[in-house]
N, C-alpha and C positions, 0 to 999 in steps of 0.2 A: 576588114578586121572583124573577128568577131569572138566568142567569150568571154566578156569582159567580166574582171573581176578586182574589187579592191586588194592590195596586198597588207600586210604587217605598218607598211609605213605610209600609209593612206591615199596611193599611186596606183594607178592603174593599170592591170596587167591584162595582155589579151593576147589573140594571136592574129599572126599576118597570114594570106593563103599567098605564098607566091608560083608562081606558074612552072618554076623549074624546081626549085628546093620545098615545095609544099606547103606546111604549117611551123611557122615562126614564133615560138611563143616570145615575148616582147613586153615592155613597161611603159607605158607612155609616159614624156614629160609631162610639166607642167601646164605647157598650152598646147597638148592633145589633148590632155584631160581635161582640160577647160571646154571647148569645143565638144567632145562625149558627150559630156554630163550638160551642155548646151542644145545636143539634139535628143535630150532625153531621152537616150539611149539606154535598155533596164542595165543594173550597176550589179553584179551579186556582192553581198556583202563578204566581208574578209571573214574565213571560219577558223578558227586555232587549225594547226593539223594534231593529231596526237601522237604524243611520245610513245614509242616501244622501249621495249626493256633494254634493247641495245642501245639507243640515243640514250637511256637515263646511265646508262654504264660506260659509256662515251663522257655524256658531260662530268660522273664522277671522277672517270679516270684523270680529265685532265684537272679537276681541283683538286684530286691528290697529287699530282704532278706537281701544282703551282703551289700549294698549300703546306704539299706533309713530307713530301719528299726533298724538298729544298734544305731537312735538318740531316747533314750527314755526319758523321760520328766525330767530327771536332765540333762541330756548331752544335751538336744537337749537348756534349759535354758542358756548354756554355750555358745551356738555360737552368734556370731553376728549376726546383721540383714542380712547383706551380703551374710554369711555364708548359714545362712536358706532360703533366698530365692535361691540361686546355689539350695541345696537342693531341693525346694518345684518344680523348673522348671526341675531338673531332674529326678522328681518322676513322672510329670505329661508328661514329653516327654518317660517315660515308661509306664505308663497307655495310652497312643497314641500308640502306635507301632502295634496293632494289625490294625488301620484304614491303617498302609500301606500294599504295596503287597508282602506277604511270601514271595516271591522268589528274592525281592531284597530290603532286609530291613537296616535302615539304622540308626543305634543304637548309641545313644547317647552316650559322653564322662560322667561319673564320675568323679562329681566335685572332687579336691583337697582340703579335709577341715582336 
């Protein structure tokens, strides 16, 4: 084994060299990691990856999905004025979000309707 690296969920990830299929990238459980970090073995710490403008456009698309596009034109008749404007300002502060910078983005709450 060798590259080890903490992941997001504080588990260790590395890879296997096998003799037929090569490099394995892989997670250890529990007690690999216990045994690792027992022959103190160096750990690299977990590093954010950074977003591109496609994953930020990605993750908007599907909160509009989830979010804005669920009001179709009987439901969306249903809300109050109130209601649709929460809506119409959180649709258009996710159509904004790519004018900020990928790497410290700052995402709108989802109204309560």
């Amino acid at each position: 084994m060798k590259n080890y690296s903490y992941n997001i969920l504080g588990t260790i990830d590395c890879v296997i060299s096998h003799p037929e299929y090569g490099d394995i990238p892989t997670t250890l459980d529990d007690e690999e990691s216990k045994k690792i970090i027992g022959l103190g073995v160096e750990i690299a710490p977990y590093v954010q990856p950074v977003k591109t403008l496609d994953d930020i456009r990605e993750e908007r698309d599907l909160l509009l999905a989830q979010n804005v596009d669920i009001y179709n034109p009987l439901r969306w008749a249903e809300l109050s004025a109130d209601q649709k404007a929460k809506v119409k300002t959180y649709r258009q502060a996710l159509l904004d979000i790519t004018k900020q910078d990928p790497t410290s983005v700052a995402w709108p709450e989802a109204p309560l309707i």
